[in-house]
N, C-alpha and C positions, 0 to 999 in steps of 0.2 A: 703701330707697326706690328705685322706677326711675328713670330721667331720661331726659329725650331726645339722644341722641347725634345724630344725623343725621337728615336727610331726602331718599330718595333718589331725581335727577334722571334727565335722557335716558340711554338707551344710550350707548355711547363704541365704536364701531369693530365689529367683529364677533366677537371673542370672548369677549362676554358683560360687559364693562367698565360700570361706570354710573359717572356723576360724583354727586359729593353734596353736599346743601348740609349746612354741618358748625354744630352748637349745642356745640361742646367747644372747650375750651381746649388740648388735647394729642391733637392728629387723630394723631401717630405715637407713643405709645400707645396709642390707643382701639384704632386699625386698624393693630396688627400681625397679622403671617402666624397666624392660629391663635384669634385672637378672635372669640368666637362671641355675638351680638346676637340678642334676643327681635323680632321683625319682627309691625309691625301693617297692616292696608291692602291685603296681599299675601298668595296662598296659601299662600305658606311662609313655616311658624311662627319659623324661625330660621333666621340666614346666619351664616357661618361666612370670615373675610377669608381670601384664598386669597394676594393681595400688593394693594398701594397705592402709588400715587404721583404725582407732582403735573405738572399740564399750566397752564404757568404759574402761575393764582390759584386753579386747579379740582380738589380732589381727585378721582384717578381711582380706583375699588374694585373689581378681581375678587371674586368670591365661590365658594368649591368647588361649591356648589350649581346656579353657572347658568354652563351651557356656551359658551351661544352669543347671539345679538342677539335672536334671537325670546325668548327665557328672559327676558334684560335688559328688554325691552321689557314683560311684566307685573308688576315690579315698583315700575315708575314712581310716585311718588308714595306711596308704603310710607316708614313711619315706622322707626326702630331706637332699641333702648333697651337702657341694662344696669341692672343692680344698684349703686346707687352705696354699698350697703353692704360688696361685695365688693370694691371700688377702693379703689387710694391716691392722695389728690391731692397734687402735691409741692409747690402755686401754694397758698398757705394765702391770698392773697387773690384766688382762682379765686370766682365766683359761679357758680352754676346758674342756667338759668333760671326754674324752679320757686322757687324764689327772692326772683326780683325780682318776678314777673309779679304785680300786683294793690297792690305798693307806690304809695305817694301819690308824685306829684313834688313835694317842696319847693321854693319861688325866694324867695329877702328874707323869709321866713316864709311864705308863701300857699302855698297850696296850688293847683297851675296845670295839674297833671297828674294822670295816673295811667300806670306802668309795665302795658304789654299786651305785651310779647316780646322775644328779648334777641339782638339777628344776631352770631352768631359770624363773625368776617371776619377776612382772612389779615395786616392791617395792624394794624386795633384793633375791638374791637367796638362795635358801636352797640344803644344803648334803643331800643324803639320805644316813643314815647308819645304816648296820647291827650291833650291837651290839652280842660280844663272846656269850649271851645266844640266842641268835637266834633271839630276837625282832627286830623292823625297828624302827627308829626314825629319824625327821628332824631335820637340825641342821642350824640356820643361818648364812649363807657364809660373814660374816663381820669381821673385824678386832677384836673388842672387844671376838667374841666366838672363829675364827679362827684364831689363832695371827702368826701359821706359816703353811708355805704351801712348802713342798718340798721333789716333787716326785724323785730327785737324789735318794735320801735315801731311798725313798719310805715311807713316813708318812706326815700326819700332825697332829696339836698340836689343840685342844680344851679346851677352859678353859668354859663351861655350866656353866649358871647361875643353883641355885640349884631349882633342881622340874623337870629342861628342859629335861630329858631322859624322864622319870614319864610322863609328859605332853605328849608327843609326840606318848606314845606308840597307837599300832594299837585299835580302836574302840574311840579313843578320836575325838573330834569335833574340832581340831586345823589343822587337813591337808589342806592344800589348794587345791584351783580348780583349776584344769588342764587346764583351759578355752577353755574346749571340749562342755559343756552344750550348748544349741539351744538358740540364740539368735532370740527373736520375731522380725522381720521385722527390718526396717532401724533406728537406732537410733542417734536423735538429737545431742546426746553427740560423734558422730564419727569427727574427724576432724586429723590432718595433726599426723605425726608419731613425739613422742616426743624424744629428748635424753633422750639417754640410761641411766640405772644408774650405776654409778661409784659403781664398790666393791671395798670393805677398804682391804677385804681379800688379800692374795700373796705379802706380802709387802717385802718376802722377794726374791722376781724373780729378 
């Protein structure tokens, strides 16, 4: 089965750089030198990592395929996917987003949600869910909020600290960045791809 690995952001400087917003748990394995990504969105059917590495929070991606900033610039918004039949994952309680997306939200029994997408982020990642009155709220993908994960049944269980729906709702100043924003020129702090972070989440896979 495919999955979505990335989605990828602005150009980054002018030799053809993009940033990406990342849907994996191990961006330095996805994007090592030589890994080659089926590409949707974009006229080119496949990209090929040419090096990566990280600008602060932002993964940065060369690709062999695109030379320069005009190149980088039609890719914008192009999707990346592999085979995750041909992967090893070494996180056995790693989820996909394919996955989760369409699972019920559990709380106290009820049923208060529905999982719609899963942000991969450099700290922990977060649910995105609709809540039954139509609002969007994030939710952190950790063992203490998500204590079970099991799409057999189709649900998972939430136990929110109290205020976290409230906080989350849309116009509030807590969503995080997509790490699509334009990073100015080459910065000091890039250096080697760090491991990944462990989710506490799926404990029960």
């Amino acid at each position: 089965m495919e999955v979505l690995v990335a989605r990828i952001g602005k150009p980054h400087g002018i030799r053809g750089e993009v940033t990406v917003q990342l849907f994996t748990d191990a961006p330095e394995d996805r994007f090592e030198p030589g890994a080659v990504f089926r590409a949707e969105g974009i006229a080119l059917p496949e990209l090929t990592v040419a090096k990566a590495r990280w600008n602060k929070d932002t993964l940065i991606v060369a690709f062999e395929q695109v030379p320069d900033r005009n190149t980088a610039e039609t890719l914008r918004g192009g999707t990346l996917f592999i085979d995750s039949d041909t992967t090893d994952d070494e996180d056995d309680d790693a989820w996909y987003e394919h996955e989760l997306v369409g699972l019920d939200v559990r709380h106290e029994g009820n049923v208060v949600g529905k999982v719609t997408a899963l942000r991969t982020m450099t700290v922990q990642d977060l649910l995105v869910v609709e809540l039954t009155d139509g609002h969007e709220v994030l939710v952190p993908f950790v063992g203490e909020i998500v204590p079970e994960v099991n799409p057999e049944e189709g649900f998972v269980t939430v136990n929110p600290p109290a205020g976290l729906f409230e906080l989350n709702l849309p116009g509030s100043n807590s969503a995080p960045d997509d790490g699509e924003d334009e990073l100015d020129g080459d910065s000091s702090d890039a250096g080697e791809l760090p491991d990944s972070a462990t989710r506490a989440a799926g404990e029960g896979r």
